[in-house]
Wavefront OBJ file of the C-alpha trace (Angstrom):
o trace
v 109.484 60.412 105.167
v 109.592 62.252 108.559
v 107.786 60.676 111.531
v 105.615 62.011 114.310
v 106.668 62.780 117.672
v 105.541 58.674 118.746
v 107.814 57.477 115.806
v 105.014 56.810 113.522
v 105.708 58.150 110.105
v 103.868 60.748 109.088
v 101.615 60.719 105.609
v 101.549 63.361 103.291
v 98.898 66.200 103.351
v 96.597 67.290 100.629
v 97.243 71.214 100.313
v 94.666 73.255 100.013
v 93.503 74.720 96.572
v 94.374 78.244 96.451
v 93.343 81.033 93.922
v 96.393 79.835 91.145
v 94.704 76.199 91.066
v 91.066 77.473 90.432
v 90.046 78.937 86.982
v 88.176 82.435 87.862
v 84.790 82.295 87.872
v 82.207 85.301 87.814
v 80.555 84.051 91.062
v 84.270 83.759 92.723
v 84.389 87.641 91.939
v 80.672 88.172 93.338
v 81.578 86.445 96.317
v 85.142 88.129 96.963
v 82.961 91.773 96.127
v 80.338 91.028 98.480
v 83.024 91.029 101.148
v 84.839 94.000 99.913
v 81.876 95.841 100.019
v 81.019 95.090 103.435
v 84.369 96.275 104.119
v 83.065 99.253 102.451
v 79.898 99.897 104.072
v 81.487 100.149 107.159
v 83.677 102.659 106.568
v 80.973 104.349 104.548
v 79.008 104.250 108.200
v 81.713 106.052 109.676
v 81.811 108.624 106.818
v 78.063 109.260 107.550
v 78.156 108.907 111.205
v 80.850 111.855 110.936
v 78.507 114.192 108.641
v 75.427 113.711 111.459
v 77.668 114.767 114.068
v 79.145 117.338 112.211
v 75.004 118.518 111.434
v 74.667 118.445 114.868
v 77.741 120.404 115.558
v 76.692 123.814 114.361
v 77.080 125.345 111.201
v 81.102 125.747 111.090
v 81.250 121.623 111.746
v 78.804 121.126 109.070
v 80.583 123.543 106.163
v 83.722 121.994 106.425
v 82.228 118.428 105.965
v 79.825 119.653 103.388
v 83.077 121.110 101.508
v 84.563 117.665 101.669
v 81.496 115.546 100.780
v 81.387 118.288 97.919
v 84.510 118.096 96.228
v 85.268 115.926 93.995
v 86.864 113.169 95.590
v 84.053 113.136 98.189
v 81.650 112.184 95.613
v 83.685 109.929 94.221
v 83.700 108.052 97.605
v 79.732 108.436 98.239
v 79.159 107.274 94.628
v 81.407 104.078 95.794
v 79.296 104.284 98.982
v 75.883 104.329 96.922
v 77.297 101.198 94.751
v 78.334 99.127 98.030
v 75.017 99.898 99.153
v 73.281 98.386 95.943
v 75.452 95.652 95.451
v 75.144 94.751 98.842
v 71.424 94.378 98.621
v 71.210 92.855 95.447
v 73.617 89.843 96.579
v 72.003 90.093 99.691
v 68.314 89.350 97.682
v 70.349 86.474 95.687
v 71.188 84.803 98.589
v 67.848 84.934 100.291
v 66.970 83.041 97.204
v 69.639 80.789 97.560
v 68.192 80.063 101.405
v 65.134 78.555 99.840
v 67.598 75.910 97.851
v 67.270 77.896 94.547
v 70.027 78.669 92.455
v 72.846 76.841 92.642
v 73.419 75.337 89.288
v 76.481 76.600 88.023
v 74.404 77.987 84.884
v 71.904 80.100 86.858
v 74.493 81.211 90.202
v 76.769 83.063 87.273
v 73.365 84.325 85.358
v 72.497 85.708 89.107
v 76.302 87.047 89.516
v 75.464 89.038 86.399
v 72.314 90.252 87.166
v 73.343 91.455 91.023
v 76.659 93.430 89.388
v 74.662 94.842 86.299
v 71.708 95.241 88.668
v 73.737 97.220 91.300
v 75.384 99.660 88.323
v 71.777 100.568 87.226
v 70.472 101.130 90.498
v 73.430 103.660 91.456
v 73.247 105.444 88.531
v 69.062 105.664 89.042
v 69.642 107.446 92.551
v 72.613 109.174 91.401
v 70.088 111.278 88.646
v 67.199 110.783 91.120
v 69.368 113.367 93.405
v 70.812 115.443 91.211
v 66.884 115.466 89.890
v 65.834 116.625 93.010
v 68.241 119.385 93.644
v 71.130 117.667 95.064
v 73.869 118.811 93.008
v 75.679 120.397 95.671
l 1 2 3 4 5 6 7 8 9 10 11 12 13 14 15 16 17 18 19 20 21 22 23 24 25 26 27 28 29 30 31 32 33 34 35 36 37 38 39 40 41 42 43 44 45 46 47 48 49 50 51 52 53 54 55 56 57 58 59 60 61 62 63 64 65 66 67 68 69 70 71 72 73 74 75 76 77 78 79 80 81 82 83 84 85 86 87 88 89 90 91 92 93 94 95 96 97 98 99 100 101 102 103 104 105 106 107 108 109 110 111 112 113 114 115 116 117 118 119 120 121 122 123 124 125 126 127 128 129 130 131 132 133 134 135 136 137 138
């Protein structure tokens, strides 16, 4: 057994538990998405921070990031945008619930996992036709 710097020896550690010892859970991936799409938003911000100076930039500006948000690949990344959004909010509502000391048996947090992920898909795909509804198909 090695010692400490005063001679004493020195006990074993517990190790933390790590992703390999725990079993995956629906609420660990609601948890580790609600972070990701933080992540997300942010650099979703940026994205739309870019097209309002670009509107405010004149007309050339504002065609060339209209032809990106336009392609493809830019809708692509403002559908992801629009999905952050709503999953955001929805596990943002679930833990407001969870502030009033609601919701944490481990039957109802995965039912509310569920709900906020199948919630969030719905949602996006309601504005997504709401848009294109409305004219915005580009």
């Amino acid at each position: 057994m090695a010692e400490t710097q005063d001679g004493a020896p020195r006990r074993a550690r517990p190790m933390a538990p790590h992703l390999q010892i725990y079993r995956w859970k629906i609420t660990m991936a609601a948890s580790i998405t609600h972070r990701i799409t933080g992540v997300g938003l942010g650099i979703g911000t940026l994205l739309l921070t870019c097209w309002l100076l670009a509107l405010a930039g004149g007309p050339q500006a504002y065609d060339g990031i209209q032809g990106f948000l336009g392609s493809w690949f830019g809708r692509l990344l403002m559908f992801g945008f629009t999905w952050a959004l709503m999953y955001h909010m929805c596990n943002g509502i679930r833990h407001l619930v969870w502030d009033t000391g609601r919701g944490f048996e481990p039957a109802t947090a995965d039912k509310s996992a569920m709900a906020v992920i199948g919630g969030s898909v719905l949602l996006t795909i309601i504005a997504w036709v709401l848009a294109y509804a409305m004219g915005g198909n580009g």
